[in-house]
C-alpha positions in Angstrom: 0.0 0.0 0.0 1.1 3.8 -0.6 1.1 5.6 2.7 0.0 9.3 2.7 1.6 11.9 4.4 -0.6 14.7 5.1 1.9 17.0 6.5 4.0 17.3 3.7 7.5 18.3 3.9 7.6 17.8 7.9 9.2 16.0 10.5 6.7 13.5 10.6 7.6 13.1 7.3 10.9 12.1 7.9 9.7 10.3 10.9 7.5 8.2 8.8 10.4 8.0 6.0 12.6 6.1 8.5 10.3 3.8 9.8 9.0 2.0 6.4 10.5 -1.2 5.6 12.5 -1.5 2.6 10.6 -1.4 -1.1 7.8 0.8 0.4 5.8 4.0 -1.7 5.5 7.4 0.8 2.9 10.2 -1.1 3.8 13.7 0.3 0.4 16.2 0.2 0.8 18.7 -2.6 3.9 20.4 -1.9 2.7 23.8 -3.7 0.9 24.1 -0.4 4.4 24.8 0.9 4.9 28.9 -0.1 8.3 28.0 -0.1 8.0 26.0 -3.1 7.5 28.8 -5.3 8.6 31.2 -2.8 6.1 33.4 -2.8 3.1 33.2 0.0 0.1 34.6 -0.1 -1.6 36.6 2.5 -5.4 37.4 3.4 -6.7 40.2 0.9 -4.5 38.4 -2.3 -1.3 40.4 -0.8 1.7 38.2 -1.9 5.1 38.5 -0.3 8.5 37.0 -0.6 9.6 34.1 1.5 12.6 34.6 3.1 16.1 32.8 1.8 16.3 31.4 5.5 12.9 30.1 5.3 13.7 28.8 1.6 16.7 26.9 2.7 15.3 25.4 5.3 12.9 24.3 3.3 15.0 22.6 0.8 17.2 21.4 3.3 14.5 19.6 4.8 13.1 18.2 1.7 16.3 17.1 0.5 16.6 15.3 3.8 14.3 12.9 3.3 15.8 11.0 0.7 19.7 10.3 -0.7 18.9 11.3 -4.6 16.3 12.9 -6.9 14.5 12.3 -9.8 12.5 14.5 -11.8 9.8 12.4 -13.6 7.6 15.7 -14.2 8.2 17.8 -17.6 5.4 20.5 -17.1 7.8 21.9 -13.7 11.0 21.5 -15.8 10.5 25.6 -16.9 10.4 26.5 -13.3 12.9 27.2 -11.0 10.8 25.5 -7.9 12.6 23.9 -5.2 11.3 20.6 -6.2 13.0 21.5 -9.1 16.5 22.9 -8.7 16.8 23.5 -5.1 17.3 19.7 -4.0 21.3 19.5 -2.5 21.4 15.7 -3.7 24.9 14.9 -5.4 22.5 12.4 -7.5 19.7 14.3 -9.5 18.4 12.4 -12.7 15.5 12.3 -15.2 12.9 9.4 -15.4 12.4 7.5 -17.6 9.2 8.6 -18.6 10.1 12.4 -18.7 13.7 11.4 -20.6 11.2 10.2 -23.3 9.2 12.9 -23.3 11.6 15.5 -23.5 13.9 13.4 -26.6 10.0 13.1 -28.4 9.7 17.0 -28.4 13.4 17.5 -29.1 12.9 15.1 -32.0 9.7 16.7 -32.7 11.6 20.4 -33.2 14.8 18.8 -35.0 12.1 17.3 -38.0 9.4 19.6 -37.5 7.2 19.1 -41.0 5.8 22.5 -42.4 3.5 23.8 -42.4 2.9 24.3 -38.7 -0.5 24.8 -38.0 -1.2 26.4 -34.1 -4.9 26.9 -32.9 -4.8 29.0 -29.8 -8.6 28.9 -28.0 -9.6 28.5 -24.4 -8.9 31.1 -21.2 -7.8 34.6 -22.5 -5.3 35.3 -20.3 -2.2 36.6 -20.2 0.1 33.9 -20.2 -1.8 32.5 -23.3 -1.1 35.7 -25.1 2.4 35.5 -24.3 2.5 31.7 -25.4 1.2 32.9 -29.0 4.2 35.6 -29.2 6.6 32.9 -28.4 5.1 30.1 -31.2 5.2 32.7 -33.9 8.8 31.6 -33.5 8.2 28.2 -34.9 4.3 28.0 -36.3 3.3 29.1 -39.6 -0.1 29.6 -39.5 -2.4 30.6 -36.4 -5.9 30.5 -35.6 -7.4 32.1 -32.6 -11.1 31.1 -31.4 -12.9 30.7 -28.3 -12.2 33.5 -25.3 -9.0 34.2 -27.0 -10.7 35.4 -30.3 -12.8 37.4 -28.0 -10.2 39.3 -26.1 -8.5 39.6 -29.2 -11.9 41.4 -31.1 -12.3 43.1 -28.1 -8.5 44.8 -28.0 -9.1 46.3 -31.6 -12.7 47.7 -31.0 -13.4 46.6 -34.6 -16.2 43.7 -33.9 -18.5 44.4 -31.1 -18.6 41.5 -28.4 -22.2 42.0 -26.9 -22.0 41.3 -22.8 -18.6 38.6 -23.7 -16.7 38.4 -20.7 -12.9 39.2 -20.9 -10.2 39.8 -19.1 -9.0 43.4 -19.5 -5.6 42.4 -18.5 -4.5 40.9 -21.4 -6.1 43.3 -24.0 -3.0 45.3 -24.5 -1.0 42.7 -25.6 -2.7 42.1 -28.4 -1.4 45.0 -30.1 1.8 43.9 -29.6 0.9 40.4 -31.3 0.0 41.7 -34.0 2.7 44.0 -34.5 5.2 40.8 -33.8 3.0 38.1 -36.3 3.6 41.0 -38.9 7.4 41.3 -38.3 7.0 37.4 -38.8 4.7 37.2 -41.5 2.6 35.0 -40.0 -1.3 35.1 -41.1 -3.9 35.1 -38.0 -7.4 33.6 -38.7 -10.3 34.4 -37.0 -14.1 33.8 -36.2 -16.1 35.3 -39.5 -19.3 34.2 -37.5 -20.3 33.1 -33.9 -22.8 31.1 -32.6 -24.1 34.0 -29.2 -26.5 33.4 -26.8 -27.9 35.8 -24.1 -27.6 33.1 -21.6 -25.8 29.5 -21.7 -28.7 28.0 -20.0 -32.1 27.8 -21.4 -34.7 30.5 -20.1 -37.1 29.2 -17.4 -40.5 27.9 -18.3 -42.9 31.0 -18.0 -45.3 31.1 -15.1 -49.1 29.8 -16.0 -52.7 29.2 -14.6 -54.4 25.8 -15.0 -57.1 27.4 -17.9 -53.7 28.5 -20.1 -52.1 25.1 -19.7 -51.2 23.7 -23.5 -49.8 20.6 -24.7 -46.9 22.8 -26.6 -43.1 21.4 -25.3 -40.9 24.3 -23.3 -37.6 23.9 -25.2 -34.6 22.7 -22.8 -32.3 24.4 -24.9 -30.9 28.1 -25.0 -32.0 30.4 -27.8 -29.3 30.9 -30.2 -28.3 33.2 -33.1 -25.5 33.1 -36.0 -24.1 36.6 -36.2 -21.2 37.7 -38.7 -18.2 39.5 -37.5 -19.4 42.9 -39.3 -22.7 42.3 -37.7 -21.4 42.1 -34.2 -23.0 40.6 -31.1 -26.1 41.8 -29.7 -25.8 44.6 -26.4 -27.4 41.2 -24.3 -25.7 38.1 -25.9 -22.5 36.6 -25.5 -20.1 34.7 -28.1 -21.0 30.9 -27.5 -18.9 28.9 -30.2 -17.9 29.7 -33.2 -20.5 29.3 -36.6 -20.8 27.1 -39.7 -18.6 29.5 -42.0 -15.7 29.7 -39.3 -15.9 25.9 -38.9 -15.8 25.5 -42.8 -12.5 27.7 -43.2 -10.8 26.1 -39.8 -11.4 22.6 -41.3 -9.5 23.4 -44.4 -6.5 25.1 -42.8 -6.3 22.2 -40.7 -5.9 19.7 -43.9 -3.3 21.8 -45.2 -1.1 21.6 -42.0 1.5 19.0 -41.7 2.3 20.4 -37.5 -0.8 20.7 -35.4 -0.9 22.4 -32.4 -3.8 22.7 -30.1 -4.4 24.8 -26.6 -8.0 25.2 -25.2 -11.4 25.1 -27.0 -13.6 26.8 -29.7 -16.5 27.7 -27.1 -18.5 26.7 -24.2 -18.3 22.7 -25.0 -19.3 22.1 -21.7 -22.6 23.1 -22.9 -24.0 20.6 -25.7 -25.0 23.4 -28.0 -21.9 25.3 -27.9 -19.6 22.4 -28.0 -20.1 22.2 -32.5 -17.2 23.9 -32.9 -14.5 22.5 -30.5 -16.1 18.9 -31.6 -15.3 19.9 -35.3 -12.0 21.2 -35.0 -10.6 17.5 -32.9 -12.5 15.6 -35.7 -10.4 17.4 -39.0 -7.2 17.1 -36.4 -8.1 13.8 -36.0 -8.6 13.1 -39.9 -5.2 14.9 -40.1 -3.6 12.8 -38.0 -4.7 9.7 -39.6 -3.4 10.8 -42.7 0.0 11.5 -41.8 0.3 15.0 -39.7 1.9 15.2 -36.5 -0.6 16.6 -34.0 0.4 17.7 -30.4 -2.5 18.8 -27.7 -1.1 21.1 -24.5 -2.1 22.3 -21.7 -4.1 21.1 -18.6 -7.3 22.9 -19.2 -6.9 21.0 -22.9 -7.0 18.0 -21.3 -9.9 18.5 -19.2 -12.2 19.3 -22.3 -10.6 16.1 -24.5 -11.6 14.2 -21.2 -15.0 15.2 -21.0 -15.4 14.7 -25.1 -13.6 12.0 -25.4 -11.0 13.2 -27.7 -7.4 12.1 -25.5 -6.6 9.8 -28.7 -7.0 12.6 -31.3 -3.7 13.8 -31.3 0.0 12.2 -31.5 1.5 13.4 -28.3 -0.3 15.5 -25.1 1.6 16.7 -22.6 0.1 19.7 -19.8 3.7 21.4 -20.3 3.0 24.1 -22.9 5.7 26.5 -21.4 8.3 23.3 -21.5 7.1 22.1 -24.9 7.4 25.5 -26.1 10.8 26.4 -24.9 12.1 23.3 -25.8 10.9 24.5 -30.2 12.7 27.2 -29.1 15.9 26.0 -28.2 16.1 27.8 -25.0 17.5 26.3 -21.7 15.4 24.7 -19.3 16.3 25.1 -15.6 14.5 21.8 -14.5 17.2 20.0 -17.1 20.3 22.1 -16.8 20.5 21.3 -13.0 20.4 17.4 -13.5 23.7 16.1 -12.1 23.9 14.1 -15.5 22.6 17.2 -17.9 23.3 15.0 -20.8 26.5 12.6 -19.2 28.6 15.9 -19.4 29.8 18.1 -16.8 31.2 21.7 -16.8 34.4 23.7 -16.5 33.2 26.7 -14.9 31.2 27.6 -12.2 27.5 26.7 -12.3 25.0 30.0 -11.3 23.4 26.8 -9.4 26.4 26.1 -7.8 26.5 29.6 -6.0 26.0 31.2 -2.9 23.7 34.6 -3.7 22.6 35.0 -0.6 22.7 38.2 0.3 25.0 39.0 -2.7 24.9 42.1 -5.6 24.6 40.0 -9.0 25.4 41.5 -12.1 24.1 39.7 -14.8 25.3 39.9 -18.6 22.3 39.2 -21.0 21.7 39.7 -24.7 19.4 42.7 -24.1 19.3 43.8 -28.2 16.0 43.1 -28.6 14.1 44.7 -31.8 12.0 48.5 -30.9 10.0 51.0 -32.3 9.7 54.5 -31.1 10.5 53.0 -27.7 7.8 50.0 -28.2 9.3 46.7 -27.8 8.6 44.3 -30.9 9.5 41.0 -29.1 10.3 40.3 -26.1 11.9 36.7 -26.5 15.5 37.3 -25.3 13.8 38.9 -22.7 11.6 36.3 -22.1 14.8 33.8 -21.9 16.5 35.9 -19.4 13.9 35.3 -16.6 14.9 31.9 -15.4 18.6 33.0 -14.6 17.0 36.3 -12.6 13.9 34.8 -11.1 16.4 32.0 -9.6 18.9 34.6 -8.5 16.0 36.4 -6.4 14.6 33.3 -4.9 18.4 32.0 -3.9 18.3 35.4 -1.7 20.4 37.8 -4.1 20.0 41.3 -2.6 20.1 42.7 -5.9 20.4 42.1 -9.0 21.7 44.4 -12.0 20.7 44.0 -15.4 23.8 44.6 -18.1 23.9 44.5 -21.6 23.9 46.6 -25.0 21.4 47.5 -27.8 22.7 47.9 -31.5 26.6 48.9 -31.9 26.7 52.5 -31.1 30.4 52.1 -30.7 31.1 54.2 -27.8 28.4 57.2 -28.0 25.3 57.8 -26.7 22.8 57.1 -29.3 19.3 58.0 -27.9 17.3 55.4 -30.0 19.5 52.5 -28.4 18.8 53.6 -24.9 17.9 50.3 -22.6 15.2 52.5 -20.9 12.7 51.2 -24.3 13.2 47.9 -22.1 12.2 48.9 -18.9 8.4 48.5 -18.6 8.9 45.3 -20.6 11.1 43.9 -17.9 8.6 45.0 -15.2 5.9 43.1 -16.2 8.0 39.8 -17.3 8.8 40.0 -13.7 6.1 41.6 -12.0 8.8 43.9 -9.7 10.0 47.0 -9.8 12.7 47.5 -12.0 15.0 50.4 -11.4 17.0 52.1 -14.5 20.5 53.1 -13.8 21.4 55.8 -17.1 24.7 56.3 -15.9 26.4 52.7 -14.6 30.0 54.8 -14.4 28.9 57.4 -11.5 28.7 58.2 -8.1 24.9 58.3 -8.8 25.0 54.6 -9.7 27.6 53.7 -7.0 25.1 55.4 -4.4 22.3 53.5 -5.5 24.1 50.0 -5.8 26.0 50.5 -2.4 23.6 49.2 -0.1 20.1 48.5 -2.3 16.8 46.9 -0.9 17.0 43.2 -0.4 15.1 41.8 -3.6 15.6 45.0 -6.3 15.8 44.8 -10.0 18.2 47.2 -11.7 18.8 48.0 -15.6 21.9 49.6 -16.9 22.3 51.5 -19.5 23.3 50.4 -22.9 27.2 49.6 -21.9 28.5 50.1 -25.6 27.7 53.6 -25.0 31.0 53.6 -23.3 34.5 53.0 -25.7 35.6 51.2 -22.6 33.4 48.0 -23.0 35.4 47.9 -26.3 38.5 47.5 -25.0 39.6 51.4 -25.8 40.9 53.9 -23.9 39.7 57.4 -24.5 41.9 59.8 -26.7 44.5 61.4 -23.7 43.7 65.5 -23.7 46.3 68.3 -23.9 46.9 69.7 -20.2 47.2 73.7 -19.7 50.9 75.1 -19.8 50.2 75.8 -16.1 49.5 72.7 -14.7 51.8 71.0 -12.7 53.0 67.1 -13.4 51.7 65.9 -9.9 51.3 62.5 -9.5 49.6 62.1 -6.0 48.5 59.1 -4.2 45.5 57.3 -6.3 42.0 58.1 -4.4 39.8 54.9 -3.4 37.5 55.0 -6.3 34.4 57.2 -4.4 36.4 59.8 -4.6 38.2 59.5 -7.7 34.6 59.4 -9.6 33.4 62.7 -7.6 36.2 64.2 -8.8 35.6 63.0 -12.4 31.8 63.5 -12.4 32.9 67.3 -11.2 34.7 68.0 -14.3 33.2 66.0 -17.1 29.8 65.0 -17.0 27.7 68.1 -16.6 29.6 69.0 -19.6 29.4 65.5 -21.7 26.1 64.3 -20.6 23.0 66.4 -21.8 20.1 65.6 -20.4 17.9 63.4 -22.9 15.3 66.1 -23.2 17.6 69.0 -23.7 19.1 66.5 -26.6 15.8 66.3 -28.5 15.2 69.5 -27.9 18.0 70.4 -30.1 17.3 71.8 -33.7 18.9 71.3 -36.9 17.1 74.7 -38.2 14.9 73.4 -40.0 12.5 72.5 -37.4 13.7 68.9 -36.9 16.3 67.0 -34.1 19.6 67.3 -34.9 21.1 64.0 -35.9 24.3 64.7 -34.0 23.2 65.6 -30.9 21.2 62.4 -30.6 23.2 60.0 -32.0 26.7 61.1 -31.4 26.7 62.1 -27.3 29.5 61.0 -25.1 29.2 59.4 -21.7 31.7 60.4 -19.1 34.9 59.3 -20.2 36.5 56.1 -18.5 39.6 54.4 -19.1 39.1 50.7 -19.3 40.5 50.3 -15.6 38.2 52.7 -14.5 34.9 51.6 -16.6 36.0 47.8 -15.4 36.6 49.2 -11.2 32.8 51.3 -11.5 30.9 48.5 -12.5 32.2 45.9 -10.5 31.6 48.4 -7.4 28.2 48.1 -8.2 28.0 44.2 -7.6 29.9 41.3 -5.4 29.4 38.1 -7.8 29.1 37.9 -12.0 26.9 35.7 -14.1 27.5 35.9 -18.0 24.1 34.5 -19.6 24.6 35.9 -22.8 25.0 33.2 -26.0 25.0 35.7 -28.4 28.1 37.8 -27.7 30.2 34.8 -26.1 32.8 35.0 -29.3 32.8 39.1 -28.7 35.9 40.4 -27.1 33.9 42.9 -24.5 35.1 44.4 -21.3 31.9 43.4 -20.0 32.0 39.8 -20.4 35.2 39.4 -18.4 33.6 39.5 -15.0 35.2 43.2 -14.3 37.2 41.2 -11.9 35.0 40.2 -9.6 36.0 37.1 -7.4 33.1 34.7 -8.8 32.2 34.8 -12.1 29.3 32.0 -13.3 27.6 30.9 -16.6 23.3 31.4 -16.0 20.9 28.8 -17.6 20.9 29.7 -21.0 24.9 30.0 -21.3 24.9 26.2 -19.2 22.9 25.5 -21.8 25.4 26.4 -24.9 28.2 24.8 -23.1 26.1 21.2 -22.7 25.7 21.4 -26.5 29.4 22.8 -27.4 32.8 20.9 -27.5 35.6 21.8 -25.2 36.5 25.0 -27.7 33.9 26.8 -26.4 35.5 27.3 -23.1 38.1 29.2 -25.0 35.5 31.9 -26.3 36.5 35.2 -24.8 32.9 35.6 -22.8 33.5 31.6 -21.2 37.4 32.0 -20.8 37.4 34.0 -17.9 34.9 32.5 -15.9 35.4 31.0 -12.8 35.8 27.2 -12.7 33.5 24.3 -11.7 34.1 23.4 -7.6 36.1 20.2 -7.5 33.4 17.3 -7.8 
């Protein structure tokens, strides 16, 4: 028999742990009731708060504790960075057998993927399925929205009126940013051109008569329906329902075409047998599609609730509830729940893990590949944004007192170019990671060395584009003339404070406009002049200096930037700092390299891996 601990991750736990004879099966209550799991706990009112690192180690401690290795049989958690997930201290941590052959299937699946790839996006829209469509535009060549998601989606462009259609406000603004994105792509969105709308889902309720108006006519058990068009709208007092006839017809044939199926949520309310026509038709063409060759993958645990209830589980080739796994894994991206493994593919790593770190109460700087695409300060995609997360989100919950955001946009080689600014990035960041994120506009300062000295526990910071300075290229500035009066001293060197007080006295009032005053700037005929946007200077810093400013600002470095590894940057040196690790998506790079790779200039100077 199993044996059920109630208590969780507990001492009676590990009471009960070491009192089972040999060969016996110990179910732990769901440890997401543990806040330290996710390290967040929620208080009365929907207030959420940070657990504490002391509380979080504990906690993994004591989990760890109750057995001598780990292994991950779940692929859904392996985009996390949950305790379950890469907390566990065990020396031993491998992948099932059932999640090693899920995992090779999808990696498999992305290495042959057969175009075109069809994705039909439906169900709940939140969000986090918004943000999932961004991220398959990647990889998908065709996508059809339906069900709430068409909704939301009508709803966010005001051009088809939505009657009284519940949505979630939330997600309406980034819609605009899909379609901005699926155009960049060229990828063609279809939508509903009609909809099956109701004013209620349930039928109305027999009306009230006397014995003399009694009639042998039936009351109808089922809701009164309508088939509006798109130009028509919804009625003030219905709601969309499911999707109609002409919708159905077109969805069918786009799904024949499609050699890659994939399938999140539902056309309507198919919980309702009326409004369930449309879901019902798009699993029977997958199905067809299926049968005659195409590859067809259903996510999501909602997904799997409606094929359940209609039957549908054998429809598609592979289901799996891990749509933010299956997804990163199309993309290539690193997956924290893998890249912690003790095997992580049979090889280990020459240089110091971020997972092998102590952050606790620590300043991390963090390299990332930051040059993501904008316009007029709008950010197109947010991807490499996107990818950054797991690295920072683990930092945080490992305790990191703070943790500062460096990288560059575009190659402005050494000036201040206004359109390259990282500020474009800074509400994007916010909301990735639901903090506040603090921008820093000039990393070489006292301003910046004030406001890194001794931050809050937990804050966020974003520099400014570093190849603003020639420093992060290697380069000196060009030495100026002295005045014929000015004496050849050579005093003691200041402790760096004072030396950039000194520097900031004479130079950057000067050299550093304020951004306003720069666009304010005419070239006379009314418009900005071109050089004072583009060509600006930041404070001038010899290489030792730019390299001893930034690293005041932080005690331990983590590169996690793939794409500049082969540059030769100042930056990606570690400016010196005692520890200097590789995040998840650079462990990532290495797993897949040969031994080269650990000569590339932005690996070479890394710390190395702890002996084993």
């Amino acid at each position: 028999p199993v044996v059920f601990i109630p208590e969780g991750v507990s001492d009676a736990a590990d009471i009960a742990i070491r009192s089972q004879e040999p060969g016996r099966v110990l179910l732990l209550e769901n440890i997401r009731f543990h806040p330290e799991e996710i390290g967040v706990k929620e208080l009365p009112g929907g207030l959420k708060i940070k657990v504490s690192y002391d509380a979080l180690n504990d906690f993994r401690n004591k989990l760890s504790s109750l057995g001598d290795a780990f292994i991950n049989e779940s692929f859904i958690s392996l985009y996390d960075v949950d305790s379950s997930t890469v907390g566990l201290k065990h020396k031993t941590k491998l992948a099932g057998l059932n999640l090693k052959k899920e995992v090779i299937r999808y990696f498999e699946l992305r290495d042959t993927l057969e175009h075109p790839v069809l994705a039909i996006i439906g169900g709940k829209d939140s969000v986090a399925n918004v943000s999932r469509i961004q991220k398959m535009l990647h990889f998908v060549d065709v996508l059809i929205l339906c069900g709430g998601v068409a909704s939301a989606y009508f709803a966010s462009q005001e051009t088809v009126k939505i009657g009284k259609t519940a949505v979630n406000e939330a997600c309406l603004k980034y819609f605009h940013k899909l379609i901005k994105k699926a155009k960049v792509c060229g990828i063609p969105i279809h939508l509903p051109v009609d909809l099956v709308v109701a004013e209620s889902l349930l039928p109305p309720p027999p009306p009230e008569v006397t014995e003399e108006e009694v009639t042998e006519e039936p009351v109808s058990d089922l809701p009164k329906t309508e088939v509006v068009t798109t130009s028509q709208g919804v009625p003030q007092t219905s709601m969309v329902c499911d999707m109609g006839p002409d919708t159905i017809q077109e969805f069918q044939q786009l799904i024949s075409n499609a050699k890659t199926i994939i399938y999140i949520g539902d056309a309507g309310a198919y919980d309702y047998e009326p409004f369930s026509q449309g879901t019902k038709a798009l699993l029977t063409s997958i199905q067809t599609a299926t049968n005659n060759g195409s590859t067809s993958v259903a996510l999501g645990m909602d997904t799997g609730v409606c094929l359940g209830q209609l039957n549908a589980l054998d429809t598609f080739t592979y289901y799996s509830t891990g749509v933010e796994t299956f997804t990163e894994i199309m993309l290539g991206r690193s997956l924290p729940g893998l890249a912690v493994l003790s095997t992580a593919l049979d090889k280990k790593l020459k240089k110091l893990r971020i997972d092998q770190m102590d952050l606790r109460g620590k300043r991390v700087l963090i390299r990332l590949d930051l040059d993501v695409p904008t316009c007029e300060g709008v950010v197109l995609d947010t991807d490499k944004l996107e990818e950054a997360l797991p690295t920072i989100r683990y930092a945080l919950k490992m305790g990191a007192k703070s943790i500062v955001l460096l990288g560059h946009r575009g190659e402005p080689n050494g000036f201040k170019n206004y359109y390259l600014k990282m500020e474009s990035l800074l509400e994007e960041l916010k909301q990735l990671l639901e903090l506040k994120v603090t921008y820093v506009d000039r990393p070489c300062s006292m301003k910046a060395m004030t406001l890194l000295s001794d931050p809050e526990p937990g804050s966020v910071f974003l520099m400014e584009n570093l190849k603003f300075y020639p420093a992060e290229y290697g380069r000196d500035p060009e030495p100026k003339e002295k005045p014929k009066d000015e004496t050849e001293e050579n005093p003691t060197q200041d402790p760096p404070v004072a030396e950039i007080q000194s520097r900031e006295a004479t130079q950057e009032t000067d050299e550093e406009p304020d951004d306003d005053a720069i666009l304010s700037v005419s070239d006379g005929d009314g418009g900005r002049n071109i050089d004072a946007v583009m060509f600006q200077k930041m404070a001038l810093k010899t290489v030792d200096e730019y390299r001893n400013e930034i690293a005041a600002c932080g005690d331990v470095f983590i590169n996690d930037d793939v794409k500049d590894v082969e540059e030769t940057l100042t930056s990606l040196e570690g400016f010196g700092l005692e520890e200097r690790a590789v995040g998840f998506l650079l462990i990532k790079f290495l797993l897949d390299a040969d031994d080269n790779a650990y000569n590339l200039p932005g690996v070479l100077n890394l710390s190395p891996a702890p002996p084993s």
